[in-house]
C-alpha beads as a LAMMPS data file, in Angstrom:
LAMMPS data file: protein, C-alpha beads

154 atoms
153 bonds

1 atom types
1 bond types

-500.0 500.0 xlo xhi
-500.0 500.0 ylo yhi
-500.0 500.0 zlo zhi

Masses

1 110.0

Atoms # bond

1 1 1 37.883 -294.769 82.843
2 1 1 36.776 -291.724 85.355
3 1 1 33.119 -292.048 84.020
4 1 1 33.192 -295.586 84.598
5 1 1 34.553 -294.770 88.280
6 1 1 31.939 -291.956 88.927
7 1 1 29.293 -294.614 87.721
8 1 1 30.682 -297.143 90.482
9 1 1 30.555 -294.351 92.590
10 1 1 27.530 -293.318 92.448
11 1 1 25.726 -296.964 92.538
12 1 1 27.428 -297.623 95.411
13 1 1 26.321 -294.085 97.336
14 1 1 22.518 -295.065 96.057
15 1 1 23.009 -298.282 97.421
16 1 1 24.244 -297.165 100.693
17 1 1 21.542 -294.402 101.017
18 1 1 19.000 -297.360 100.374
19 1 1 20.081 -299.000 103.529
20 1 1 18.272 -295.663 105.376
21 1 1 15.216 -297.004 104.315
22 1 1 14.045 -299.935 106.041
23 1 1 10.615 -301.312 106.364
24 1 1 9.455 -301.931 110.224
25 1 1 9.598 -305.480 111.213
26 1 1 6.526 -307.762 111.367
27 1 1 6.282 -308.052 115.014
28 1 1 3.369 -307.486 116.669
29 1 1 4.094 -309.362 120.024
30 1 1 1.306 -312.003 121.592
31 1 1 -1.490 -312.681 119.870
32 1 1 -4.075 -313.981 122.675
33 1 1 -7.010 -315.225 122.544
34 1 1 -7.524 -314.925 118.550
35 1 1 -4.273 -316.901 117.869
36 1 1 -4.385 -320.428 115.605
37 1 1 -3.664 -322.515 118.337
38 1 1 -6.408 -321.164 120.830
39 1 1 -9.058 -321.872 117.785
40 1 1 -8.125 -325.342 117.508
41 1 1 -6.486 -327.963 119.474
42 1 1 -3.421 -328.100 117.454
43 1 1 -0.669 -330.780 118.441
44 1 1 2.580 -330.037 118.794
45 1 1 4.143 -331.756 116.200
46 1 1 1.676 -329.930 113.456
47 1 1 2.268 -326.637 115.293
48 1 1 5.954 -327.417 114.955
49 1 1 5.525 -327.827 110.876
50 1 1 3.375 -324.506 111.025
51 1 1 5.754 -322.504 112.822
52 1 1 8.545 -323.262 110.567
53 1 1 6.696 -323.990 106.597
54 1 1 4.020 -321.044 107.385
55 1 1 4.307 -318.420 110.489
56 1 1 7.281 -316.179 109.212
57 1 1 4.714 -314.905 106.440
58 1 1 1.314 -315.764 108.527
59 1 1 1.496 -314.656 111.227
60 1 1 2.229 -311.694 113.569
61 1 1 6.161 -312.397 113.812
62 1 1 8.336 -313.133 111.830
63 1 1 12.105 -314.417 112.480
64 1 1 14.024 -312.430 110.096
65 1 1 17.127 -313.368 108.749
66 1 1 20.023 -311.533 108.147
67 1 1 19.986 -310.212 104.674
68 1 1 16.348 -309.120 105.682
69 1 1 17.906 -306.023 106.472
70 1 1 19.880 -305.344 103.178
71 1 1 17.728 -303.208 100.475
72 1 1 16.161 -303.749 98.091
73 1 1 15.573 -307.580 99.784
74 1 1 13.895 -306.231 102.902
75 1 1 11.648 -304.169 101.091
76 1 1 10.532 -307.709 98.860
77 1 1 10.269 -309.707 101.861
78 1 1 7.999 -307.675 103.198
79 1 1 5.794 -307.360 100.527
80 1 1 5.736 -310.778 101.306
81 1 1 4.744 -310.941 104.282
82 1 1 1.812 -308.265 103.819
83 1 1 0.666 -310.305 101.336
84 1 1 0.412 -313.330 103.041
85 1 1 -0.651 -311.706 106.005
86 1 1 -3.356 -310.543 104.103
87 1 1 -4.660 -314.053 102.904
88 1 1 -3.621 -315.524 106.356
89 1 1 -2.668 -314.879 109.698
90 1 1 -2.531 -317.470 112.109
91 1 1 -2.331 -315.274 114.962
92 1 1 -6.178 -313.488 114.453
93 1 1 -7.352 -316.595 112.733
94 1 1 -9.841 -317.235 115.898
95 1 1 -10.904 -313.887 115.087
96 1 1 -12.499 -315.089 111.964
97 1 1 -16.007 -315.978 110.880
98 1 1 -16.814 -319.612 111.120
99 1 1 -17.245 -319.284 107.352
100 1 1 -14.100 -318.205 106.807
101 1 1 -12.462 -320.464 109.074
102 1 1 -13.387 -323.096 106.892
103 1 1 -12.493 -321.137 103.718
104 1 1 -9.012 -320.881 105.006
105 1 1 -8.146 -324.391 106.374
106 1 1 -9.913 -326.006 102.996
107 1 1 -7.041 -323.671 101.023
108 1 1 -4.353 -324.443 103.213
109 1 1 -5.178 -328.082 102.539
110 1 1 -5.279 -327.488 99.089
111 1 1 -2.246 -325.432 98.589
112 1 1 -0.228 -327.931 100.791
113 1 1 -1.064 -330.917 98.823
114 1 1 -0.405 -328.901 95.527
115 1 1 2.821 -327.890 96.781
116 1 1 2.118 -324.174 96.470
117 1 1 2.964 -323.137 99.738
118 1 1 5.258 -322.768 101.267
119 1 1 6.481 -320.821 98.603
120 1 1 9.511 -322.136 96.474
121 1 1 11.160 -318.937 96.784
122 1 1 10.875 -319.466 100.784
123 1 1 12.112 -322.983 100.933
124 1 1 15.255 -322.437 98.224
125 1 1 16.340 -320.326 101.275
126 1 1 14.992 -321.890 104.283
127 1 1 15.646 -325.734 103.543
128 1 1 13.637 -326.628 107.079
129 1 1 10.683 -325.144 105.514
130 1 1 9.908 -327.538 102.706
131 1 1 7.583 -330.018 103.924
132 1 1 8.559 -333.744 103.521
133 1 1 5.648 -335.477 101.799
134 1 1 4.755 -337.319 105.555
135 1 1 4.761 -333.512 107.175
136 1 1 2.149 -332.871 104.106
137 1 1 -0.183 -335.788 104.877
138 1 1 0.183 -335.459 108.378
139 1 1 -0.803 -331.634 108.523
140 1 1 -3.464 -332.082 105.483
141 1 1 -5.015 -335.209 107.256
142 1 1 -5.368 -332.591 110.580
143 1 1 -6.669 -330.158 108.582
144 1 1 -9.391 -332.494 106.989
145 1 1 -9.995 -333.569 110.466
146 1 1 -10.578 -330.512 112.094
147 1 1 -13.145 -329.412 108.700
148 1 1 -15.150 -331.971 109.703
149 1 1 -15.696 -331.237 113.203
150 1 1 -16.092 -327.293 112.930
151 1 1 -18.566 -328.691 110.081
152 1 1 -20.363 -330.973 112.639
153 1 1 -20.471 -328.214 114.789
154 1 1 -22.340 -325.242 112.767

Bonds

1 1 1 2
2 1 2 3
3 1 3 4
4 1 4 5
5 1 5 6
6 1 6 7
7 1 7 8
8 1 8 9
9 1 9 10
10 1 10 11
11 1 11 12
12 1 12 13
13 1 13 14
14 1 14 15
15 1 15 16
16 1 16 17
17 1 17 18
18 1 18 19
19 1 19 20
20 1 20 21
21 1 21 22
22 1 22 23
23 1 23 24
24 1 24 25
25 1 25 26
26 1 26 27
27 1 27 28
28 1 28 29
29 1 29 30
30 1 30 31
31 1 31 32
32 1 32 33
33 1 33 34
34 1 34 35
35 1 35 36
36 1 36 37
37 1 37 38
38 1 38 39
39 1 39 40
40 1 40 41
41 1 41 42
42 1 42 43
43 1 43 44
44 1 44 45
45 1 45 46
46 1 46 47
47 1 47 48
48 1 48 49
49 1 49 50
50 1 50 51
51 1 51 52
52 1 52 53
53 1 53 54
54 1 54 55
55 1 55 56
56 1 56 57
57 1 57 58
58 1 58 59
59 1 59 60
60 1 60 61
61 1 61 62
62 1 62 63
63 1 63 64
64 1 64 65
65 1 65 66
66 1 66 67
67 1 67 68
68 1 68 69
69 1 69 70
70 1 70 71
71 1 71 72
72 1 72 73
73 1 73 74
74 1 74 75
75 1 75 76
76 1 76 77
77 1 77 78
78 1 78 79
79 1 79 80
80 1 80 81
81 1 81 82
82 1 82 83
83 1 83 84
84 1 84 85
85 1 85 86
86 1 86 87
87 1 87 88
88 1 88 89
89 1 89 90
90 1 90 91
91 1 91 92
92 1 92 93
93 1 93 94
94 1 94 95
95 1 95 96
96 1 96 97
97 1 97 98
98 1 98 99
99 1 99 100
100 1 100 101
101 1 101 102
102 1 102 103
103 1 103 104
104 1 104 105
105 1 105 106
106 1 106 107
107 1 107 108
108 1 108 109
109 1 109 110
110 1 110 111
111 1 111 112
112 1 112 113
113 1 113 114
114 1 114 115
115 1 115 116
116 1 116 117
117 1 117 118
118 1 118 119
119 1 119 120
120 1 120 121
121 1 121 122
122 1 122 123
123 1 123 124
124 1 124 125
125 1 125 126
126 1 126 127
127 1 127 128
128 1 128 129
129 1 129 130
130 1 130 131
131 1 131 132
132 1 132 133
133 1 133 134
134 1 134 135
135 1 135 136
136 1 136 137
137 1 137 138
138 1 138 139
139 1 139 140
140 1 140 141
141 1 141 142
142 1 142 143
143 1 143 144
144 1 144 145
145 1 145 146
146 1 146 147
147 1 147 148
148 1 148 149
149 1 149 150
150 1 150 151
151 1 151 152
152 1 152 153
153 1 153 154
C-alpha cells in the first residue's frame, strides 16, 4: 500500500512539474498587408466560416481554450498548430507566389469537400467548427470562383 502511495505521489509531482513547461501561444498580432482577406475580396459570411472551421490552426492567432494550458494537451495542440501553420497560414497567404496561391486554395477546396479539414479531432471539441454541408458548398463554390479569376489574371 505505501508503494502504491509513493507511485501516486510521484505521478502527481511529474504532472505538476509538467505544468512549468508551457509552449508560447500562437499570437503574432496583425497581420497587414499579407493577410487572406487583403489577397482576396473575401465576404463576410465566408470569412466568418474561415475564422471559426480554419484560423485557430492557420493563422497567426489562435483563441485558445482552456485546457490549452494543461500538459501534455498544450504541448499537442501546438504541434498542431505548427503543423498547420506550416501548410497554411491565412495571415501571410498574400505573401505567397501566385503559384502557390493557387496550390493552396485548389487543396483547401479539396480537403473541404472531402471532409478532411477541419480536422475531426478539432470539431469533436469545437462543435461550431464542423462545417454544415451548405457552409461547404458555399466556401468551395468561392474558392472555385476566386481560381478562376487569379487564373484569368496570370
Amino acid at each position: 500500500m505505501k508503494t502504491r502511495g509513493k507511485v501516486l505521489a510521484g505521478i502527481v509531482i511529474v504532472f505538476l512539474l509538467l505544468q512549468l513547461i508551457q509552449p508560447s501561444d500562437n499570437d503574432m498580432g496583425n497581420p497587414g498587408h499579407t493577410e487572406f482577406k487583403v489577397a482576396f475580396n473575401v465576404p463576410d459570411n465566408i470569412g466568418m466560416i474561415l475564422r471559426a472551421s480554419c484560423f485557430d490552426c492557420h493563422s497567426n492567432s489562435t483563441v485558445y481554450p482552456w485546457y490549452a494550458h494543461i500538459q501534455p494537451m498544450g504541448w499537442w495542440m501546438n504541434s498542431h498548430i505548427s503543423n498547420g501553420k506550416s501548410e497554411l497560414n491565412f495571415d501571410e497567404f498574400n505573401a505567397y507566389p501566385l503559384r502557390r496561391k493557387l496550390s493552396k486554395l485548389k487543396s483547401m477546396a479539396e480537403r473541404i469537400e472531402e471532409e478532411v479539414m477541419p480536422l475531426q479531432s478539432y470539431t469533436i471539441i469545437h462543435r461550431s467548427a464542423k462545417l454544415s454541408n451548405d457552409e461547404q458548398k458555399l466556401v468551395t463554390d468561392w474558392i472555385n470562383k476566386t481560381i478562376d479569376s487569379l487564373e484569368k489574371n496570370k
